[in-house]
N, C-alpha and C positions, 0 to 999 in steps of 0.2 A: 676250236669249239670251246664255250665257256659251258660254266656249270656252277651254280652256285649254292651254297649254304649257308648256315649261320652258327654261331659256337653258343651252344647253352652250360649252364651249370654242371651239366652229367660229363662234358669234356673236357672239364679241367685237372690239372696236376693240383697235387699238395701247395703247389705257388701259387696258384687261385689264377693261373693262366691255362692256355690250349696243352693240353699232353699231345707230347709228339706222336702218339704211337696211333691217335684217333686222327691226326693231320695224314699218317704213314696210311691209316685204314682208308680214308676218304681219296686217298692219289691212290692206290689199287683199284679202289671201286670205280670211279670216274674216271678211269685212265682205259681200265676194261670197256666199261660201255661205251668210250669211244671208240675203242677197236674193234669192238663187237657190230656196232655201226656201220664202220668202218668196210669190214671183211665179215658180211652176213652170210650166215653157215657152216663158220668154219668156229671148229672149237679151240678159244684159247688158252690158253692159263698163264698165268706170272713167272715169268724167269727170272726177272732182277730189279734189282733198282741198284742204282749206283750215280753219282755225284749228287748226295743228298745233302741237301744245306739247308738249315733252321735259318734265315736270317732273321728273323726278330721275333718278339712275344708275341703273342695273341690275346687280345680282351675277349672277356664273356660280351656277349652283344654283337659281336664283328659280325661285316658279313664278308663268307669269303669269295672271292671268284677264282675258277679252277680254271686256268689257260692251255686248254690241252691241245696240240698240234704233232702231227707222225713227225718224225726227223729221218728213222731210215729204216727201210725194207729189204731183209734179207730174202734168202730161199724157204725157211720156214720161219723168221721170226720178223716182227716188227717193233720198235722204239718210237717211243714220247717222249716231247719234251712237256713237260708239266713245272708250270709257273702258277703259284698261287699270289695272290694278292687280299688285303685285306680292307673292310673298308670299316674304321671304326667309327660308333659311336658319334655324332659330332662332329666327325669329321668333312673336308670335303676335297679330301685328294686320298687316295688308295696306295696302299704302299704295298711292295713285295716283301713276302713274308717267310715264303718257301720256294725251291726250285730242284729240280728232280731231272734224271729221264727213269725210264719205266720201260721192260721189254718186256714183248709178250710171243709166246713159243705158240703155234699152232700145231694140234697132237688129233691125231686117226684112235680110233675107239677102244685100240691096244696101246694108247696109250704113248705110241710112235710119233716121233716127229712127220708132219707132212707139209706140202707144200702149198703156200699161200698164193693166190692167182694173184697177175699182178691188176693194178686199179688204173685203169684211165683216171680216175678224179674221185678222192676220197670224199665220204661225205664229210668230217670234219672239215677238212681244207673250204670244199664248197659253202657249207656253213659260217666258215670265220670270212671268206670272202664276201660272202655277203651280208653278214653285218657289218663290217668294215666300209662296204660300199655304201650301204643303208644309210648310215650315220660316220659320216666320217669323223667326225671333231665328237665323236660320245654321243651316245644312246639321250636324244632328248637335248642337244646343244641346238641353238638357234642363231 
């Protein structure tokens, strides 16, 4: 599933580039509403993130696109792989910027872990398949 935004002014560091901690906000937010998507009715909340890598800066004006795809499903928890990309300014090739996974714990109203039904066919999944199919060579290639 993609998701996109763009970096204004209010999300920059002292270095007049993206602060990591609004790039960290934006992969919990878009990574949930995939999952929430994903496994509707079931409550989930953030366990972790782990193999977080900054690969490059971020200009004000980028737009980013959020690559979010499940990678693996426990008995109560589920994992993202989240790849951001960036597309700046002038540009006209997008570059990876960020790359993540992201797990998220499904929890019963005490707060308990519970368990996640499993999914014949995730709407992300289905969604990235079929843009992919849509457009194969990019959105608007001819």
């Amino acid at each position: 599933m993609n998701t996109y935004t763009n970096v204004r002014p209010k999300h920059l560091n002292h270095y007049g580039y993206l602060f990591g901690g609004q790039m960290l906000f934006w992969v919990d937010e878009f990574a949930w509403l995939t999952a929430a998507r994903d496994f509707p009715g079931m409550n989930l909340v953030t366990r972790g993130m782990d193999r977080i890598s900054f690969e490059e800066s971020v200009a004000v004006g980028s737009i980013l696109r959020f690559h979010i795809l499940p990678s693996k499903q426990g008995r109560c928890s589920v994992s993202y792989q989240v790849d951001v990309y960036a597309d700046e300014q002038g540009a006209y090739e997008e570059k990876l910027v960020f790359s993540n996974m992201i797990t998220f714990v499904s929890i019963d109203k005490s707060r308990n872990k519970c368990p996640l039904p499993k999914m014949d066919k995730l709407r992300s999944v289905v969604e990235d398949f079929n843009q992919t199919a849509r457009f194969p060579y990019g959105e608007g290639a001819i």
